[in-house]
N, C-alpha and C positions, 0 to 999 in steps of 0.2 A: 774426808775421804774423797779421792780424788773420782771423777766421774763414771772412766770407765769400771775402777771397781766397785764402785757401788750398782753401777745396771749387773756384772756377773754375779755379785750375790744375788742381787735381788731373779736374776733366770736362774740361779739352782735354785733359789728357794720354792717358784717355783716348777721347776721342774722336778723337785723333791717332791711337789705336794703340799698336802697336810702336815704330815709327819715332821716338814723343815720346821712349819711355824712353833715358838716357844711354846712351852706347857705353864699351865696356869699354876701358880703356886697352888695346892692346898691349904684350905682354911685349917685350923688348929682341930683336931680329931678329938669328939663328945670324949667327955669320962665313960666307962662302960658302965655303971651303974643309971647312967642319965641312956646310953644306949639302949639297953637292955628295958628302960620305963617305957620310951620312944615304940619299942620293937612290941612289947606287951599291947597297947592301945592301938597301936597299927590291928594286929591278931584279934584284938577283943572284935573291933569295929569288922575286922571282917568275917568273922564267925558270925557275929550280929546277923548281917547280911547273906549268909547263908553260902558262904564262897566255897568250893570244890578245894581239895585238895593243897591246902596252904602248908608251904614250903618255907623256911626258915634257913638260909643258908650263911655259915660263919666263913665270909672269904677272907679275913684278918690275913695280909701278909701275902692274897693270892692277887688282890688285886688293889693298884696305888688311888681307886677311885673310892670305895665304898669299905666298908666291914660287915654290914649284912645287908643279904639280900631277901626279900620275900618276895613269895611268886603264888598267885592264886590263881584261882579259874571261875568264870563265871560265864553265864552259858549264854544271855543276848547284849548286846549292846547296850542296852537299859541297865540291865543290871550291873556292867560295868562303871559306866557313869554314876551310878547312883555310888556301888563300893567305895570310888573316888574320890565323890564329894562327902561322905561319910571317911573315910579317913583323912580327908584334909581336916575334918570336923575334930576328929579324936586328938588329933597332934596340934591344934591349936590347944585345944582341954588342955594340955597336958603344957605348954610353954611353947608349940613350935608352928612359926607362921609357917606356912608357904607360901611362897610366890608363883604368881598364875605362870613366867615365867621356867617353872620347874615343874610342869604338870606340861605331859605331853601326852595326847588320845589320838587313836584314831579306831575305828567302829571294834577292830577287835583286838585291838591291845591299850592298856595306860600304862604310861611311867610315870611314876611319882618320884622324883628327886629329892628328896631330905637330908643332903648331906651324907654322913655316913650309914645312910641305911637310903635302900635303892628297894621302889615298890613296883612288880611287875605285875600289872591285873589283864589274864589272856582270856579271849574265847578256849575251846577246848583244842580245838585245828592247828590255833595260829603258837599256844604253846609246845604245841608236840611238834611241828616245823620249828619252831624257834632253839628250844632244846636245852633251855638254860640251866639248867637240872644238870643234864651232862658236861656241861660246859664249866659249871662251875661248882657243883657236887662235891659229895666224895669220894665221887668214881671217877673222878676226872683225872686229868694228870696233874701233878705235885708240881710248884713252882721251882725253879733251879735253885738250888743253893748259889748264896755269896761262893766266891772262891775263897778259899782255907788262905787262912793269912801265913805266912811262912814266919817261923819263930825263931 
């Protein structure tokens, strides 16, 4: 590629941003019966734990990142850390490591990264600011249909 085109792509990319850089393939998507084990043990371990209001949310087909979401609440800091490292706990039991990597905290939110299941653990504040219930609910809005193939 001769020079001067490869500096203009490389200024839209970016001046596109984010958005220009490629998207990562996705890894091949659990069976649902191995999801659904995954999503039980996540649940168990956080009931354990005494978690507020835990939310199970099926985004299959809403969103190309995950297929379930859980969202709990827990009311200091401590008890968040602690829910986290007890569900990394549960999903080891069960066949699935984590990587420290896919665990991201900060005092009043964790994400837990597992592939096709995504663990949100909130203070009570920082979920009702965040909103992810609405967001990706089932009061939310419906993903677009594909356009209708023409026959």
């Amino acid at each position: 590629m001769p020079r001067a085109a490869k500096e203009a792509t490389t200024k839209r990319q970016v001046a596109a941003g984010p958005a220009a850089a490629p998207k990562r393939a996705r890894k091949e998507k659990l069976a649902p019966d191995r999801l659904e084990e995954l999503v039980a043990a996540v649940r168990a371990s956080l009931e354990d734990d005494k978690a507020e209001e835990i939310v199970v949310l099926d985004v299959t087909g809403r969103s190309d990142v995950v297929d379930r979401m859980i969202i709990a609440t827990g009311q200091v800091e401590r008890q968040l850390q602690a829910m986290a490292t007890h569900v990394e706990d549960a999903l080891e039991k069960v066949g699935m490591k984590i990587r420290r990597n896919k665990i991201e905290a900060s005092p009043d939110w964790v994400l837990i990264d597992a592939g096709d299941l995504m663990i949100h653990l909130f203070q009570p504040e920082k979920r009702v600011t965040y909103g992810l219930e609405r967001m990706w609910g089932p009061e939310s809005p419906a993903p677009e249909a594909p356009p209708a193939a023409d026959d």
